[in-house]
C-alpha positions as CSV (number, residue, x, y, z in Angstrom):
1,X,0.0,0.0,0.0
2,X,1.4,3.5,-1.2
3,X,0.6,5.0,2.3
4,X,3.7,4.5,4.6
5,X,1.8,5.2,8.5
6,X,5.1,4.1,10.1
7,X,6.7,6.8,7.7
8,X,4.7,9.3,9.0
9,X,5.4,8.7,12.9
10,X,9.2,9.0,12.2
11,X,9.2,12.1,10.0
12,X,7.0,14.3,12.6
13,X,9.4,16.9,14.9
14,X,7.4,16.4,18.2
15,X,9.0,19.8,19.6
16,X,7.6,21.7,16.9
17,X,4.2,20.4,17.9
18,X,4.4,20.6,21.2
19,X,2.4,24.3,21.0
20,X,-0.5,23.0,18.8
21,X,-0.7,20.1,21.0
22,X,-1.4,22.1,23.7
23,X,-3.5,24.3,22.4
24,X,-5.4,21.9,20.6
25,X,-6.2,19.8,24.1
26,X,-6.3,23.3,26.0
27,X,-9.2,24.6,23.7
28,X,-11.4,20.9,23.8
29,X,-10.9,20.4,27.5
30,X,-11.7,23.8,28.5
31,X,-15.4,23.7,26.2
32,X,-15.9,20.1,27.7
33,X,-16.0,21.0,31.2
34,X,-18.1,24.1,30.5
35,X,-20.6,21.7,29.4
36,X,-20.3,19.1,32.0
37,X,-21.3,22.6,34.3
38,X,-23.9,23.8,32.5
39,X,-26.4,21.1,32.3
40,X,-29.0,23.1,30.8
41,X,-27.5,24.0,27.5
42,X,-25.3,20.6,27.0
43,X,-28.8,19.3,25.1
44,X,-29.0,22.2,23.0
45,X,-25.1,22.6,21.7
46,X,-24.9,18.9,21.4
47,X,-28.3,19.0,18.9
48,X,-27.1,22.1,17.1
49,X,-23.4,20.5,16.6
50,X,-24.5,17.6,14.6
51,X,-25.8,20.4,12.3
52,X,-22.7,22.1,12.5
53,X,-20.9,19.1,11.6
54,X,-23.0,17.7,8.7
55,X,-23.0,20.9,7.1
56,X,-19.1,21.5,7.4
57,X,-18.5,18.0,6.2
58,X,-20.2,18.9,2.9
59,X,-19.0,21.7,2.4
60,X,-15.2,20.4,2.6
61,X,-15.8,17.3,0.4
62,X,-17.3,20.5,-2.0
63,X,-20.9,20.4,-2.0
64,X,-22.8,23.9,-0.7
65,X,-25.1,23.0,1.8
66,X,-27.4,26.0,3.6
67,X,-27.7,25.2,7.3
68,X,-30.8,26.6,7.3
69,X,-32.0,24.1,4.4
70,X,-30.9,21.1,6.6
71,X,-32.4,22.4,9.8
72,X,-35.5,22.7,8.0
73,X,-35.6,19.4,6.0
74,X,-34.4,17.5,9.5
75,X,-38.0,19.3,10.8
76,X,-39.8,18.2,7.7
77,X,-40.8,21.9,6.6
78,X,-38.6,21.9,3.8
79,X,-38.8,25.3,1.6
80,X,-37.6,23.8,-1.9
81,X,-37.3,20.4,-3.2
82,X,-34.2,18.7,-1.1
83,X,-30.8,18.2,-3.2
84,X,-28.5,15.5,-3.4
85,X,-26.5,17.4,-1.4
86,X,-29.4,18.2,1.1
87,X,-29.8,14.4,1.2
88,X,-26.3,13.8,2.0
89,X,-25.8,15.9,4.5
90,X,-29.1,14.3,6.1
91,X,-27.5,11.4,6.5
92,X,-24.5,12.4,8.1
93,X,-26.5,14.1,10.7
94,X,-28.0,10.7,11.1
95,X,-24.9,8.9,11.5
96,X,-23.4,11.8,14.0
97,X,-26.6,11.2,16.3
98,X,-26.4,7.7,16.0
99,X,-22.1,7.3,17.3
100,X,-23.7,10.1,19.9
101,X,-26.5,7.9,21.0
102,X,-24.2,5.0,21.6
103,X,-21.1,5.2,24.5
104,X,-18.1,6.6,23.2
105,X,-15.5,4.4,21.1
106,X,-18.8,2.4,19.9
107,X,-17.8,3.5,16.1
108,X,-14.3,2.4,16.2
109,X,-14.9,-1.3,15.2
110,X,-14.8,-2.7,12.0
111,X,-17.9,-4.4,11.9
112,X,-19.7,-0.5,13.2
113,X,-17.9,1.5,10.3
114,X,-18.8,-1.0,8.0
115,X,-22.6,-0.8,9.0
116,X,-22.1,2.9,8.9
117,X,-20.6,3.0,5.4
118,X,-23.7,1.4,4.5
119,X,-22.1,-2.4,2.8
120,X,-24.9,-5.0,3.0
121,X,-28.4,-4.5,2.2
122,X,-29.0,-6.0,5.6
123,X,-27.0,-3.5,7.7
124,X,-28.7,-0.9,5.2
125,X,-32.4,-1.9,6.4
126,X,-31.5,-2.5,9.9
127,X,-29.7,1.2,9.8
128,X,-33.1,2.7,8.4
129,X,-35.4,1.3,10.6
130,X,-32.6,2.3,13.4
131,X,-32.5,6.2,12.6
132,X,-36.3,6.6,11.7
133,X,-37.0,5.0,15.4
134,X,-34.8,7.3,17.4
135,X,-35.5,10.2,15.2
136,X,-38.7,9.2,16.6
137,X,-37.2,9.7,19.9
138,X,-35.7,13.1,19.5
139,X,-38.4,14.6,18.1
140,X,-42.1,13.4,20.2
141,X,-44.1,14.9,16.9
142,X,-42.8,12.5,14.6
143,X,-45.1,9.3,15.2
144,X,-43.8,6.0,15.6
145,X,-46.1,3.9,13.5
146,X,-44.4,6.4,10.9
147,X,-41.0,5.4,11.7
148,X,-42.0,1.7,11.2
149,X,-43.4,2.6,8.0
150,X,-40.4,4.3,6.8
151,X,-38.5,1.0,7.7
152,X,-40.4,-1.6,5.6
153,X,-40.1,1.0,3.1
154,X,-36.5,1.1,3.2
155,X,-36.2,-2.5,3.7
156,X,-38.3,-2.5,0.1
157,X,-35.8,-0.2,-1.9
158,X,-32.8,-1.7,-0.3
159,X,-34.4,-5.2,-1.8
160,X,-34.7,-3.8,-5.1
161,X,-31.1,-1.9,-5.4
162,X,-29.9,-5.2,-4.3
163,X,-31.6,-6.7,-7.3
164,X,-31.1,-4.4,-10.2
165,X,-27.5,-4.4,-9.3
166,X,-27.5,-7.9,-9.5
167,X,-29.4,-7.7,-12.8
168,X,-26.7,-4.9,-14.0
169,X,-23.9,-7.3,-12.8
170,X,-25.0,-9.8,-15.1
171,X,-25.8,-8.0,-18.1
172,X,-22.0,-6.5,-17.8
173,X,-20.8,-10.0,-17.5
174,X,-22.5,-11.4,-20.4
175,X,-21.5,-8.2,-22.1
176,X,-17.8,-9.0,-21.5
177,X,-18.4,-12.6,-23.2
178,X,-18.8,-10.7,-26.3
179,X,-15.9,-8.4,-26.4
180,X,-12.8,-9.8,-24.2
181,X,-11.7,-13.5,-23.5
182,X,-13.3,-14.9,-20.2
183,X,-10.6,-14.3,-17.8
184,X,-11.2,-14.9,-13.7
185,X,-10.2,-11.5,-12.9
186,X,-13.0,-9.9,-15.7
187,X,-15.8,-11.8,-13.7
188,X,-15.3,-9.9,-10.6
189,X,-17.9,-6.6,-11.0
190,X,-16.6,-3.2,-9.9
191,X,-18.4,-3.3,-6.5
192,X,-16.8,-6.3,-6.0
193,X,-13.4,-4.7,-6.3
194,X,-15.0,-1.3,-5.0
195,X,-15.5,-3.1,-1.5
196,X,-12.4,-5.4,-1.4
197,X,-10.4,-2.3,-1.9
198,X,-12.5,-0.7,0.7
199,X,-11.8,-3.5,3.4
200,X,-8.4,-4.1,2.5
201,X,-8.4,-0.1,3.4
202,X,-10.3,0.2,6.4
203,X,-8.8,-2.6,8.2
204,X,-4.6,-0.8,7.5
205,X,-6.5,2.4,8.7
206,X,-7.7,0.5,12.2
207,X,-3.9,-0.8,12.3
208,X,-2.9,2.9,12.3
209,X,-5.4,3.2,14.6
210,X,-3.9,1.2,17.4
211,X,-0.2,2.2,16.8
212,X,-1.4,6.1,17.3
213,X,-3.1,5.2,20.5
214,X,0.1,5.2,22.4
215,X,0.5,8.6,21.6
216,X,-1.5,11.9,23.4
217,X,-5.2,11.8,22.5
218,X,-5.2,15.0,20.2
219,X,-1.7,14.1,18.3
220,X,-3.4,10.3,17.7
221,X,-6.6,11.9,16.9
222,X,-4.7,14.0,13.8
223,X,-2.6,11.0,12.9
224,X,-6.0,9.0,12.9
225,X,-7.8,12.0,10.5
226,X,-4.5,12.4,8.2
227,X,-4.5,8.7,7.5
228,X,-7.8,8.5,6.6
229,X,-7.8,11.4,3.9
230,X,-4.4,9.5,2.5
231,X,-6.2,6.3,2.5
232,X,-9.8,7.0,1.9
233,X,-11.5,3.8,3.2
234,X,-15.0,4.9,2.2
235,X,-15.6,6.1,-1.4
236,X,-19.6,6.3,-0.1
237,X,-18.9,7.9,2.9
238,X,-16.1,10.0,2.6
239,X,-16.9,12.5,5.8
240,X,-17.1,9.5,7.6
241,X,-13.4,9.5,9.2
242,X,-14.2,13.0,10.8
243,X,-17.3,11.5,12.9
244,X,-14.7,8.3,14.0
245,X,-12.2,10.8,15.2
246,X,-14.7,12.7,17.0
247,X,-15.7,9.4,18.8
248,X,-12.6,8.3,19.4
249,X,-11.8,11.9,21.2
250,X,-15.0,11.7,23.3
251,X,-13.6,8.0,24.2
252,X,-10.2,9.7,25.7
253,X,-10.1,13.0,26.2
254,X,-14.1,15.2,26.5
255,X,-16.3,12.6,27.7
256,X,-19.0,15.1,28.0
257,X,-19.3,15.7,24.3
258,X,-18.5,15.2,20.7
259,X,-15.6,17.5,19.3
260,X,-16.7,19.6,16.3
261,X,-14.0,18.3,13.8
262,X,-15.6,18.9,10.6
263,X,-16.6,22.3,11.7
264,X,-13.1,23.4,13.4
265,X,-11.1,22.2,9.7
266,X,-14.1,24.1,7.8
267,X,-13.9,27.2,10.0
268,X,-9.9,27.5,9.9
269,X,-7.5,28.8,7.0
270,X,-6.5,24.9,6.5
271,X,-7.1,23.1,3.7
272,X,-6.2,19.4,3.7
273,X,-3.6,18.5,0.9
274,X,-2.1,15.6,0.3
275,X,1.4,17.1,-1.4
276,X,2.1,18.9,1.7
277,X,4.7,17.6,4.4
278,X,3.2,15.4,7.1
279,X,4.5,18.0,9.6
280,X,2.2,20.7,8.0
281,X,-0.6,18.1,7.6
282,X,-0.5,17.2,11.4
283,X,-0.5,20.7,12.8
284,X,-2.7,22.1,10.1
285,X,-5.3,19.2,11.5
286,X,-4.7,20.0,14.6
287,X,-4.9,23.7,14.2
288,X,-8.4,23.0,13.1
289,X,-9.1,21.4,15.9
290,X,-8.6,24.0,18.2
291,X,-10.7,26.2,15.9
292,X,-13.7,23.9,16.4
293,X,-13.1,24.0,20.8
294,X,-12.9,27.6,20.5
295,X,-16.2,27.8,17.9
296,X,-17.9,25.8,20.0
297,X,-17.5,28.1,23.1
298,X,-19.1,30.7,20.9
299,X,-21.7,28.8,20.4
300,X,-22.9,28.2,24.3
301,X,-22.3,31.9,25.0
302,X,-24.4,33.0,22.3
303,X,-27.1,30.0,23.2
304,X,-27.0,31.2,27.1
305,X,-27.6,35.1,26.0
306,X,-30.4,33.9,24.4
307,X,-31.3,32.1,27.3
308,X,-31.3,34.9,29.8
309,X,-32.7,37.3,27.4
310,X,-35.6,34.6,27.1
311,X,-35.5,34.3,30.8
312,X,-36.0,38.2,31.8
313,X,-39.2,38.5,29.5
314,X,-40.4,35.5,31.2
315,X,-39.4,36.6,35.1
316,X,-43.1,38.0,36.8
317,X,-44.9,35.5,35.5
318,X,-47.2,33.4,37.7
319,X,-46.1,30.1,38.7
320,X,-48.8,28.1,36.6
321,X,-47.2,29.6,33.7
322,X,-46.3,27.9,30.8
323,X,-43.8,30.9,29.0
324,X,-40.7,29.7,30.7
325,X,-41.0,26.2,29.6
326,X,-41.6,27.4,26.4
327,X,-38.6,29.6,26.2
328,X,-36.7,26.4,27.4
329,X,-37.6,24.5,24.2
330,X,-35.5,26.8,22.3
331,X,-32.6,26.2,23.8
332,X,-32.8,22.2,24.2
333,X,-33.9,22.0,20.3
334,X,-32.1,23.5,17.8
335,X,-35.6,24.3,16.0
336,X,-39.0,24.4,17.6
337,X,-42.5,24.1,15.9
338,X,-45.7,24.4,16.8
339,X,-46.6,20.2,16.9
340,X,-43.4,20.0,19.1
341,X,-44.6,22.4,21.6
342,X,-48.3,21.6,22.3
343,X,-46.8,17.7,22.7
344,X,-43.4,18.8,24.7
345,X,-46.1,21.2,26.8
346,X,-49.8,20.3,26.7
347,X,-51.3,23.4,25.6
348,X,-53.4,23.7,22.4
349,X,-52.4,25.8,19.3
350,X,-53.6,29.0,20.2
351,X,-51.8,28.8,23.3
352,X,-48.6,28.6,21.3
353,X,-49.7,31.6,19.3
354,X,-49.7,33.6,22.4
355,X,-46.1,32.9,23.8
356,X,-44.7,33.7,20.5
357,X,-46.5,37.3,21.2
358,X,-45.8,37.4,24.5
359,X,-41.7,36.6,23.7
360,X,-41.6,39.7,21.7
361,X,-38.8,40.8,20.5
362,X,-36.6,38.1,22.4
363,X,-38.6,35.0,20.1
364,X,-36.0,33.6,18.1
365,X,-35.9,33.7,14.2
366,X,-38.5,32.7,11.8
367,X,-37.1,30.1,9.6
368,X,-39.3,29.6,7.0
369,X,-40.7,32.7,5.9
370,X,-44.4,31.1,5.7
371,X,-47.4,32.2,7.6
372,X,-48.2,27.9,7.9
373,X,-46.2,25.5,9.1
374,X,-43.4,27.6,10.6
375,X,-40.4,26.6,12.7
376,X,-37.9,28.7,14.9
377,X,-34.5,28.4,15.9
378,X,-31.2,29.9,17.8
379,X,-28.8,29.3,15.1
């Protein structure tokens, strides 16, 4: 394999990373244990960083994503018909909640990152049915006779991709009868290859993996990240290695919540290339690293101003009131509609209609611009 990862530990100058190092562990340690104090808002950041995430990830592998587009279409109140892009970057925010749902160093197996990549039609229709059911969860509006729905029907499209590729695999094999010699190698079809290639792959980057666990968690999380972009495990899922990297940092060094990665490299003056030195690589990735910590801290300050401006419009009030509760949604979700908060609360429409009045000018944005079916979020 072209991609040396024993090479790459014996060329780095650990002095002159010493500085990003620190920085790098300084900036995620320090926004970890401001959310392991403040309770309240570790819901909300950690809902509004998978969006973060998703929508960096796309927009380094070069596809424009508008957050506001995949806030929406994760609510179902989409404004214009959803992209391929829009759908990719949905499911990255379904693979981001599912590694968060589950304890930390969950994705870090083989068998996991396969099921994540999405080989197998059974690990596709057991992931559907998975992510519709604890979208379910999340969200109380989304019914859960709906999410088993949604799961037969993927089970049904996964069964018939699984066929007309087998259909296509044929028809290029009897093609090849006609125009080359039959040879053992020409039998094999290209996702046959596509996926040998891609396990040969993912199993040298887990054996980098474990020689860059000796090694401080940040500096083994960059080594982890630059092998990955060399190696490119996944062709399907290419932002895939940034979502294991965040897992395996939550597994050793912010237990309290998943790194923003994707959104640290995307927010930095780094851009990953291959033809520079591993030196530069390595404190370029971890450079972007610190950029996500210290973006992330923005992020809770700016979600607990909006909290206590919320919070003085809704001091006076009598105790039976239902305002602060309300203002509380906002900052737990990062969008709130009107289903959401008669179920999350107990209060009929109108009701609804009434806090948003009484919020005033505190009431978070508008997304949608429509007078129906409207959500709101602190973005």
């Amino acid at each position: 394999m072209a991609y040396d990862f024993s090479k790459l530990i014996s060329s780095l100058s650990y002095d002159q990373l010493l500085v990003p190092m620190d920085e790098a562990t300084r900036a995620l340690v320090r926004l970890d244990e401001r959310l392991h104090n403040s309770p309240s808002l570790a819901q909300g950041f950690a809902e509004r960083s998978h969006f973060l995430e998703a929508h960096a990830s796309l927009w380094l592998e070069g596809e424009m994503v508008h957050l506001e587009d995949l806030v929406l279409h994760d609510a179902k109140a989409d404004i214009r018909t959803p992209t391929p892009e829009l759908s990719r970057a949905a499911e990255c925010l379904i693979q981001r909640r599912r590694i968060a749902r589950h304890k930390a160093g969950w994705s870090l197996d083989q068998t996991v990152i396969e099921s994540l990549c999405g080989t197998g039609i059974q690990q596709k229709s057991e992931r559907g049915g998975e992510d519709a059911i604890a979208n379910a969860a999340i969200y109380p509006e989304t019914d859960r006779q709906e999410a088993k729905d949604w799961q037969a029907l993927f089970a049904d499209l996964d069964a018939i991709s699984h066929r007309a590729d087998r259909l296509l695999e044929k028809s290029a094999k009897q093609a090849k009868g006609h125009f080359a010699p039959d040879d053992a190698a020409q039998d094999k079809s290209v996702d046959q290859l596509i996926i040998g290639d891609h396990e040969d792959k993912l199993s040298y980057w887990l054996d980098c993996t474990k020689q860059a666990s000796i090694y401080p968690p940040v500096l083994a999380a960059a080594m982890m990240l630059d092998a990955w972009f060399m190696l490119r495990p996944s062709e399907r899922q290419p932002q895939l290695g940034r979502l294991l990297v965040a897992d395996f940092l939550r597994q050793r060094a912010t237990p309290d919540h998943l790194p923003l990665v994707a959104f640290g490299l995307y927010r930095s003056s780094f851009r990953w290339r291959a033809r520079d030195a591993a030196q530069t690589r390595i404190a370029m990735i971890l450079a972007g690293l610190a950029r996500g910590a210290n973006e992330g801290m923005t992020q809770i300050s700016q979600l607990s101003l909006a909290h206590e401006r919320m919070q003085a419009l809704c001091s006076g009030r009598r105790k039976q009131s239902r305002l602060p509760l309300f203002a509380d949604l906002f900052i737990a979700y990062p969008y709130v509609t009107i289903p959401l908060a008669r179920k999350k609360l107990g209060v009929t429409a109108a009701a609804i209609d009434r806090m948003i009045e009484q919020l005033g000018p505190a009431m978070p944005r508008e997304l949608t611009g429509r007078s129906r079916y409207r959500a709101w979020g602190i973005f």
